[in-house]
N, C-alpha and C positions, 0 to 999 in steps of 0.2 A: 432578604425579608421573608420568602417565603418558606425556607428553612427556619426562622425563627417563630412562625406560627405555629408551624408544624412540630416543633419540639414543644412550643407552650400548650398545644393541643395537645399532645399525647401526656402530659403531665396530667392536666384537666380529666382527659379519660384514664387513667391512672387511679389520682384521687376519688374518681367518680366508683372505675371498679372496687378499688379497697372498699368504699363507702359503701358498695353492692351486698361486700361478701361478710363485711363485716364491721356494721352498725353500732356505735359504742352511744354506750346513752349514760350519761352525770349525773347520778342520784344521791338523797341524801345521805346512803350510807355508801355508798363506790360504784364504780363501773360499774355497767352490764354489755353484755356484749347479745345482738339479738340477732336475725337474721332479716333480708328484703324478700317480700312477698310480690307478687301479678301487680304492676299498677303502681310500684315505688311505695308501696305501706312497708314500715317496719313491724318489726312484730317482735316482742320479750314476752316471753314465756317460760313460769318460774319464779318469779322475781319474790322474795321474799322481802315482805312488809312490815313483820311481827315477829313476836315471837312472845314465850310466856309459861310459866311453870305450871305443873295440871291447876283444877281448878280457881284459877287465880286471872285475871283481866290481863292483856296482852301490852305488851308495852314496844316503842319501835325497838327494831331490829337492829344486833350491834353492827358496827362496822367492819369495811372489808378493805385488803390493800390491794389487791389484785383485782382483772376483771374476771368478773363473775358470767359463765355461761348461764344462757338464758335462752334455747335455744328451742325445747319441746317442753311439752306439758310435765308438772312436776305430778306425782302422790296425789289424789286422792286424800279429803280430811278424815280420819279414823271415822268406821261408821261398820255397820253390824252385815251389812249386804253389799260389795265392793267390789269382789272379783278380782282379790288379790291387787288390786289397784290402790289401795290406804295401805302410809304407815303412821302410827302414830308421831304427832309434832311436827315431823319434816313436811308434811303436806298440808296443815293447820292453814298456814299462814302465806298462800303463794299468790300471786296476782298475773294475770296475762294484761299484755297493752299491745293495740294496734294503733297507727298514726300514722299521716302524709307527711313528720314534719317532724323533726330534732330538733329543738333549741336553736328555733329560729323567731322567735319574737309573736307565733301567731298565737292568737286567741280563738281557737278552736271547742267548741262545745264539749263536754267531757259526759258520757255516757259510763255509767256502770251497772254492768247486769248481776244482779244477783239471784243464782241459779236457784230453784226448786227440788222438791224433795221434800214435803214438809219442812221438819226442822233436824230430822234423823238420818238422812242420807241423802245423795246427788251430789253434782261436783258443775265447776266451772268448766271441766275438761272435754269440751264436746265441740264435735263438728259444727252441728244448726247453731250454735253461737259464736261461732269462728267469727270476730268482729271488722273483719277486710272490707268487708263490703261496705260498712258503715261508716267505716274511713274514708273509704273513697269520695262519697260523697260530703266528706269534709268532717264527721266527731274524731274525738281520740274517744276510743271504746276501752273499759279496763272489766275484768272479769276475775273474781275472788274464789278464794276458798277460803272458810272457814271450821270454827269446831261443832260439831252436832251432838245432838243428840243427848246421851248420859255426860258426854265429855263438855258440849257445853252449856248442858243447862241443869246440873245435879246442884240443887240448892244447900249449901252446906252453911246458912246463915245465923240458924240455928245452934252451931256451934259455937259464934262469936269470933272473935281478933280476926285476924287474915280473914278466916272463913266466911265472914260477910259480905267480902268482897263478889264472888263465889256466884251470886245472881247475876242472871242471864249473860253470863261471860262470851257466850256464843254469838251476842246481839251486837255485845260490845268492842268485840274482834271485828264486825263490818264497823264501826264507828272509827276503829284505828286503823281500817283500810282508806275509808274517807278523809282522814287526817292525814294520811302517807300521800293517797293521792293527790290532795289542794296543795301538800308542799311540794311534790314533785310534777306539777302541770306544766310549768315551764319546760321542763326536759323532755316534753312528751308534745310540745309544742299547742298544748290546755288552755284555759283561760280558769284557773282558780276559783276563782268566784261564778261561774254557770256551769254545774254540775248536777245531771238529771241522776237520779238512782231508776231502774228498774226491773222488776220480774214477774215471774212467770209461777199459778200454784203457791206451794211452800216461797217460791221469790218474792212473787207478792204480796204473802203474806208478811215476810220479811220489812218490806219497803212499807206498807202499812205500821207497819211496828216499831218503825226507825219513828212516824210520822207521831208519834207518842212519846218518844226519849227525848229527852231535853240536853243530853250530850250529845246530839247529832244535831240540834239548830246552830244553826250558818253554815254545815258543810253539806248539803247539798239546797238547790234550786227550784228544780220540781222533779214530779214522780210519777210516776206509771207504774198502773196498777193490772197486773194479768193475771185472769183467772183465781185471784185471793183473797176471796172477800169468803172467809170463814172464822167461826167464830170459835176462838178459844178461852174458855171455861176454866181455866187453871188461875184458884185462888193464892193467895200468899200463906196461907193455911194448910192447904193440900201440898204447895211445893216443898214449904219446911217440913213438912209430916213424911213427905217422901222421899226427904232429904236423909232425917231420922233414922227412917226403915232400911235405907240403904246399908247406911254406916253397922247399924246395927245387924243386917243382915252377913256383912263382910266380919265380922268378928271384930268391931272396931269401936272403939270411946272417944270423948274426947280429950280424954290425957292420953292416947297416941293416934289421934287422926292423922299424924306427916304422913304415917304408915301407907294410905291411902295412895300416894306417889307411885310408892312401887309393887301396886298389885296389877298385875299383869292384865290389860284389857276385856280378857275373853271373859275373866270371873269377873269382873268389874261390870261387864255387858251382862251378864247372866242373872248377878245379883238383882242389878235394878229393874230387869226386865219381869223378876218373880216378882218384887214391892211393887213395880206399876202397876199387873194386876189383880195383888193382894188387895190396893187401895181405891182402883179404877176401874177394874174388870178392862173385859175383851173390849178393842176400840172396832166399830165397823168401819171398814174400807168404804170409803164414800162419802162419809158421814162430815155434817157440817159444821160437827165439833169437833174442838181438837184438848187433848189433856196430855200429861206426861211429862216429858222431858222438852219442854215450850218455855220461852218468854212468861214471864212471871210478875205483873203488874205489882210494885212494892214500893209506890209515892217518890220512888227517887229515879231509878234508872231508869224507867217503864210508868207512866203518869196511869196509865190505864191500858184497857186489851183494846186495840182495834176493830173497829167493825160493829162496835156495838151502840148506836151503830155506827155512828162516826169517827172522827179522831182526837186527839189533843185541842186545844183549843191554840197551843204553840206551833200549829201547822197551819195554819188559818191564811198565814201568806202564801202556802205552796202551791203553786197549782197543781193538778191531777187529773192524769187521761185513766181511766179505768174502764177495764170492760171485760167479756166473757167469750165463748164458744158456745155456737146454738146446742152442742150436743153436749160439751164437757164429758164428766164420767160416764154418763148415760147415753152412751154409744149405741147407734143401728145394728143392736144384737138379732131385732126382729128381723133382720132380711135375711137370714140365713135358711128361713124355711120358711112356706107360704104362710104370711099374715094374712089371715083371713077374720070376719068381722065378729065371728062368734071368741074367737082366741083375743082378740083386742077387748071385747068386753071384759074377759074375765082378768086380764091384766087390769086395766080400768077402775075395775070393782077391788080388786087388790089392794091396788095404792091409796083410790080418792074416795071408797066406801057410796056415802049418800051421795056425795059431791061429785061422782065419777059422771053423768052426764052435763053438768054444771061445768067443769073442769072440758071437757071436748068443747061445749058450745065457745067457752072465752078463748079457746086454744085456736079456731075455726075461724074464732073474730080476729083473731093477731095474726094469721097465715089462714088466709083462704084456698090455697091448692097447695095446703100439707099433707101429705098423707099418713094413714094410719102408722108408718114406721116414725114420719115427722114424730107425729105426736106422742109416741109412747118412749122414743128416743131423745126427745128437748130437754131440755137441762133444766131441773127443777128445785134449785136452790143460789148456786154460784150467782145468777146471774139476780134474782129476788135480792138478796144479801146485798148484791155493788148496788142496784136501786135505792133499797135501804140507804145505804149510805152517801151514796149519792143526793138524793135528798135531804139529810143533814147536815151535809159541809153545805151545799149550795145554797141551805138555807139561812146561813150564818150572816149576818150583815158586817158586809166589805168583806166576806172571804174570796181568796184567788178562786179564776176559774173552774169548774169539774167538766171534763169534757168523755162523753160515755159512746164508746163502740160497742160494734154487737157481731163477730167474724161467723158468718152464714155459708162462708165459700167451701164448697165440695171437691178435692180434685176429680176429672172427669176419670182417672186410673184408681178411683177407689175401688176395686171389684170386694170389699171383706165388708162394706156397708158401713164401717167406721163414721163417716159423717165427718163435721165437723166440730173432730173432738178436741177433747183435753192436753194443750201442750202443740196444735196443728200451728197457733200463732207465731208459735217461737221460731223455724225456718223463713217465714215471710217476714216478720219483723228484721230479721237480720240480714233478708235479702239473699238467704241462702235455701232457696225454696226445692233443692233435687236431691230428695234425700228418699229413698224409698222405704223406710222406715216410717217415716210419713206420709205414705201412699203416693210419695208424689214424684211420677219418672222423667227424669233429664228430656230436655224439649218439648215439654208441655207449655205450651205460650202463654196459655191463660195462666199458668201459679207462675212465671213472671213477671207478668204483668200487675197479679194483686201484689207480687210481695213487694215490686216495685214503687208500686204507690203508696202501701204501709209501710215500709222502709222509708221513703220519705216523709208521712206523715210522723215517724219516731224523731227522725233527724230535726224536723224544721220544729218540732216541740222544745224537743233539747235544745235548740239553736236559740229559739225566741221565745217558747211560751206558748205558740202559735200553729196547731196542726196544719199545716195546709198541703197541699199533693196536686200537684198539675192533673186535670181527670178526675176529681174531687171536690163534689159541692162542698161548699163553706160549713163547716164544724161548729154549728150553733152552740155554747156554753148550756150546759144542761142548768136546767131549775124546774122546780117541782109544779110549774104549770103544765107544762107542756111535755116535757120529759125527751125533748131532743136525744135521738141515739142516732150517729154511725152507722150503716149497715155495710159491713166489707164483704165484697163478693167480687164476682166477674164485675159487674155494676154498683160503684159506691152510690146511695143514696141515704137523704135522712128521714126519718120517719120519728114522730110525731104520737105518744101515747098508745101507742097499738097495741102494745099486748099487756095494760094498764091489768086492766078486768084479771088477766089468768096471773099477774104477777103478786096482784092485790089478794089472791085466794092461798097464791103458794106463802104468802109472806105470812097469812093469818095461819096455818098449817104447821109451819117453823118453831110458833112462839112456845 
């Protein structure tokens, strides 16, 4: 007898090792084969979901009789600043997935980040969103890449047959990632039907934008919204006009646009980068606008631009966590040298003109022991903008809830004064807070302890609908009385209207 357990034992650990070293996962177009991560997570990396001829909408990906390794990150999507890490189409279309669970029956909330980068470069391919840790705590996490930039948003609709298709192909490639994912949740052990989308920047402006197509209603849940509350300005006028200039720039018509196929990237990158600012001029770094090679509101695929301030009125059931960094782009450049009070005026006087004493006193009323770096380093649009708009979904009758953070937390190793900038959310959120690139070094207890409890707060959203975090007062649903926000730091707490007065001046500023 005890020879017979012992032989069924070593079978058991057998199948278990195969099952260690190599994870096979059933998808709809064939094996994949991935690897086990710390903690029994699988991990497929690679996976391709699409596919699609230039500009033309992506359609799934043909099938495979073999298993397909999946094992490290694929390519980078073609994009003008890469580092040798894009190639054109093989890297378009790749998806990474982490999970506690194969095709095992569970219903696990399904998380997809959709990375940043404006709309013209970044990738899914990074460590701070390495999604393990958010499995652990129970999502199946999936993380995309798609086409940017000229490749995919050059309006070619203008030209008519296929060519129309041709709008915001870029937008539409996450849309057939969303359709690949809800058919493949079961094999990743998902639940289909509760599927959060979220990102970060250019991600969330993405996820905003989704929140506008009306080919992306029922594939996902709800959203989360980081740092993307900017407003893009690109009419249906200016994209076909740009579209125009392009072709025509390339030596091309429309009795032989196929040609367009096989012009070789770098002129294709070059051309349209001269008609952008033939048409648009210089874009500023910073700036709360966006033009170019963007999402392009044209009554069909795209209802309208985002943020302006609100969304579709076909989002109205989703709920949305949104929020900002106290610092964003406007990073603690002052601590580099002694700020002193005559040098802060004339900044001051700079930016707000008359309004530059006006502007301190409201800034004084929202942060009473800011200091002069606080103030001249606070984020003076991102976070106005998600207000903005957070005040018009919540003011919707019977819209899902809008729930609004405000990430305050400094790490204590920040020596470069960085602050609480632009993109600091995206290691905490994923729970992968030791990244020194993000000021933030291995054994710091305090960054994990906040990412821990923002990580949680992302999971139990995606879970239910429902932010909540052990060590985390209750998440009051924002509405325009009161203006309920989040404050993430060492200490979560919620606050209450406070920086009403300075938000209200930056908003009148913007128009």
């Amino acid at each position: 007898m005890k020879h017979s357990l012992l032989f069924v034992s070593l079978i058991a650990l057998a199948a278990c090792t195969e099952q260690a070293v190599e994870p096979i996962a059933q998808i709809s177009s064939g094996r994949i084969q991935g690897v086990v991560e710390e903690g029994g997570i699988f991990t497929f990396k690679g996976v391709p979901y699409a596919e699609a001829e230039r500009f033309q909408p992506s359609h799934p990906v043909e099938a495979w009789d073999t298993v397909r390794l999946c094992l490290e990150y694929g390519p980078w999507a073609r994009q003008a600043e890469n580092e040798g890490k894009s190639e054109e189409f093989t890297g378009d279309f790749l998806a990474n997935v982490w999970t506690s669970g194969l095709n095992d029956g569970g219903k696990r909330p399904i998380m997809m980040w959709i990375h940043g980068g404006g709309f013209s470069f970044g990738s899914a391919n990074a460590d701070p969103t390495d999604g393990a840790a958010l499995a652990r705590k129970g999502a199946v996490v999936v993380s995309i890449n798609h086409r940017l930039d000229v490749m995919g948003f050059l309006d070619l609709s203008a030209f008519g047959g296929k060519w129309e298709q041709s709008v915001n192909v870029g937008m539409r490639d996450i849309i057939q990632a969303l359709e690949w994912t809800k058919l493949n949740a079961a094999a990743f052990g998902g639940d289909p039907d509760n599927i959060t989308i979220f990102g970060e920047s250019g991600g969330g402006g993405k996820v905003g934008t989704l929140l506008c197509m009306p080919e992306a209603k029922g594939l996902f849940q709800k959203a989360i919204i980081q740092s993307g509350a900017k407003i893009n300005i690109t009419t249906k006028e200016i994209s076909r006009q740009l579209g125009i200039n392009v072709v025509e720039g390339l030596g091309l018509s429309a009795e032989n646009l196929d040609e367009i196929n096989s012009i070789p990237y770098d002129s294709l990158l070059a051309v349209s980068r001269r008609c952008q600012a033939e048409i648009l001029g210089p874009r500023t770094p910073g700036s709360i606008k966006m033009w170019g090679f963007v999402p392009t509101a044209d009554d069909e695929t795209l209802l309208q631009q985002p943020y302006t301030p609100g969304f579709a009125s076909l989002a109205d059931d989703i709920p949305i966590m949104i929020g900002t960094t106290f610092n964003e782009l406007e990073q603690k450049f002052y601590t580099d040298s002694p700020l002193n009070r005559t040098k802060a005026d004339e900044i001051l006087q700079r930016r707000y003109g008359d309004d530059a004493q006006a502007f301190e006193a409201a800034f004084l009323e929202a942060y009473p022991e800011g200091s002069l770096a606080d103030m001249l380093g606070t984020d003076s649009n991102i976070r106005t903008l998600t207000l903005a708009t957070a005040d018009d979904q919540s003011s919707k009758a019977g819209a899902a809830p809008v729930y609004v953070y405000l990430l305050t937390w400094v790490s204590d190793f920040d020596e470069g004064g960085s602050g609480a900038y632009h993109s600091l959310d995206i290691p905490l959120c994923f729970n992968n807070p030791y990244d020194e690139r993000y000021q933030v070094k291995a054994g710091d207890p305090k960054a994990a302890l906040v990412a821990d409890r923002m990580s949680d707060l992302w999971f139990s959203f995606a879970r239910d609908g429902k932010p909540v975090a052990e060590g985390v007062p209750t998440w009051e649903p924002y509405n325009k009385e009161t203006r309920p926000t989040l404050i993430i730091d060492n200490e979560y707490v919620m606050k209450y209207n406070f920086d009403q007065k300075m938000q209200q001046m930056l908003y009148e500023r913007l128009k």
